[in-house]
N, C-alpha and C positions, 0 to 999 in steps of 0.2 A: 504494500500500500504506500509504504513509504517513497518507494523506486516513482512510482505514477506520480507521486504531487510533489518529487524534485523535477521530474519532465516536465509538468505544466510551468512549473517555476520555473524552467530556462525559458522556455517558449514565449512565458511572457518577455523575460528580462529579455531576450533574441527584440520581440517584437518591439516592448520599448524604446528599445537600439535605435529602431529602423527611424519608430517617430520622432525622437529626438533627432536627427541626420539626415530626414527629409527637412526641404523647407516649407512642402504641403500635401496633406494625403487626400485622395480623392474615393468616395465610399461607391462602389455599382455592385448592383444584385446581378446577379450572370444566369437565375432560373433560365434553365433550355436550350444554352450554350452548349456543344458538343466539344471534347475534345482537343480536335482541330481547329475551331473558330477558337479558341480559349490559346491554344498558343501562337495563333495569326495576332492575337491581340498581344498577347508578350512580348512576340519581337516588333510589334511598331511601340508598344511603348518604350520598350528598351534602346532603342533608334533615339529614343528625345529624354533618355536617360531617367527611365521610369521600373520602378520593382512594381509587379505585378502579382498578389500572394494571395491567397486563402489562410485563413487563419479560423481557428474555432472562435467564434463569439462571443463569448464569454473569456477565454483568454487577451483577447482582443480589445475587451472592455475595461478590464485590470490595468493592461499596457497602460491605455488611451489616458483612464485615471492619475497613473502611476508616473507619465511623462506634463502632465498638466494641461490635458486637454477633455473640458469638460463638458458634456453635450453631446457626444457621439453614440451615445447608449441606442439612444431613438433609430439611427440609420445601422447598428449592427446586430439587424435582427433579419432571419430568413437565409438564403446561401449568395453570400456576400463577399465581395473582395475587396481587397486592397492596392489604391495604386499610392508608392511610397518617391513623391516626385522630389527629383535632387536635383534638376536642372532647369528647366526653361515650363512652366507652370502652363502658360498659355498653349504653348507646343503639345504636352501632354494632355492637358483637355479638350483640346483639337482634335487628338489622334482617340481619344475615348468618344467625342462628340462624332466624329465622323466614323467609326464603326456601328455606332447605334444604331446609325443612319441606315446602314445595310445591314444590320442583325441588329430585330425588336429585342429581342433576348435582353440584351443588355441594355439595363435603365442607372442612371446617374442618381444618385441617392442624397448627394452632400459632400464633405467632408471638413477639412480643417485649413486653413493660411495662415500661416506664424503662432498658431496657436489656438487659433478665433476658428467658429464651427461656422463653419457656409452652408448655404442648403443650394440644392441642383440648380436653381435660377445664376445663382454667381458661379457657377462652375460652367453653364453655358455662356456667361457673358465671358467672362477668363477666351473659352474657347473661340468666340469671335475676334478678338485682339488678333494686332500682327503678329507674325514672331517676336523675337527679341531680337533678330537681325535685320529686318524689317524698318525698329522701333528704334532703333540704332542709327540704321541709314536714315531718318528719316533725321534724328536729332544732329546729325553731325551734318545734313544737309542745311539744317537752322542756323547752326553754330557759324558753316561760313558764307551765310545769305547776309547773316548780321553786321560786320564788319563795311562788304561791299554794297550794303542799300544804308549804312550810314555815310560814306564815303560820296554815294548817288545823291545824298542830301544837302552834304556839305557844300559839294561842287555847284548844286541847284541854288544854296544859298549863297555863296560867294557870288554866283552869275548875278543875281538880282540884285547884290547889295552894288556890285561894277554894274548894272545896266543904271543903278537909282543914282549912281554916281555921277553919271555922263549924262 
């Protein structure tokens, strides 16, 4: 007896691992997923640096407590997985959002950002975002617009203050 509840006791402590060292976990029930569709989904989420796990429920809920995230009880109930995201957040709920899309199977439940419990609405907004390369190019295209349309300002003002001159 005692062998079984030092097992659960790593599996949590394993699982709290994971929460603490993501920076977001995302909750989907997988009921009716086969097999093969379940590990189509592991390697596109592992693609955008995503763990994709089952875990018992109830171990899962310990974790969850254990690493200081509270609220998650409600989303780990029924046969449910875990995606443990360590990279690019948006990228990863893209790639969960756009399987859905082709296998009903799998429904978006919730889960956690920095600590804080999301429910499925902000996990689909998450997944409409750019990448984070995308969101990148997009800022460092700001960054050297800003220089050259003050520089487009200055020159428009010096002209006018030499036309007011003459």
């Amino acid at each position: 007896m005692s062998n079984v509840r030092s097992e659960k006791e790593a599996v949590v402590a394993e699982v709290r691992g994971k929460f603490d060292a993501a920076s977001a976990v995302i909750i989907t029930e997988y009921r009716g997923l086969g097999v093969t569709a379940l590990a189509d989904l592991r390697g596109k989420l592992r693609e955008v640096g995503t763990e994709y796990r089952v875990y018992k429920n109830t171990l899962a809920r310990f974790a969850a407590r254990d690493a200081g995230i509270e609220g998650l009880d409600a989303m780990l109930v029924g046969p449910v997985a875990i995606a443990f995201v360590s990279d690019d957040l948006a990228a990863s709920a893209k790639a969960l959002k756009d399987f859905a899309k082709t296998n009903q199977a799998l429904v978006l439940k919730g889960g956690a950002v920095a600590k804080k419990v999301v429910d499925a609405r902000y996990v689909e907004v998450l997944a409409d975002l750019p990448s984070r390369e995308t969101m990148l190019a997009m800022v460092a295209g700001l960054i050297q617009a800003l220089p050259r349309n003050m520089a487009y300002g200055l020159k428009a003002l010096a002209d006018k203050k030499e036309a007011e001159a003459a």
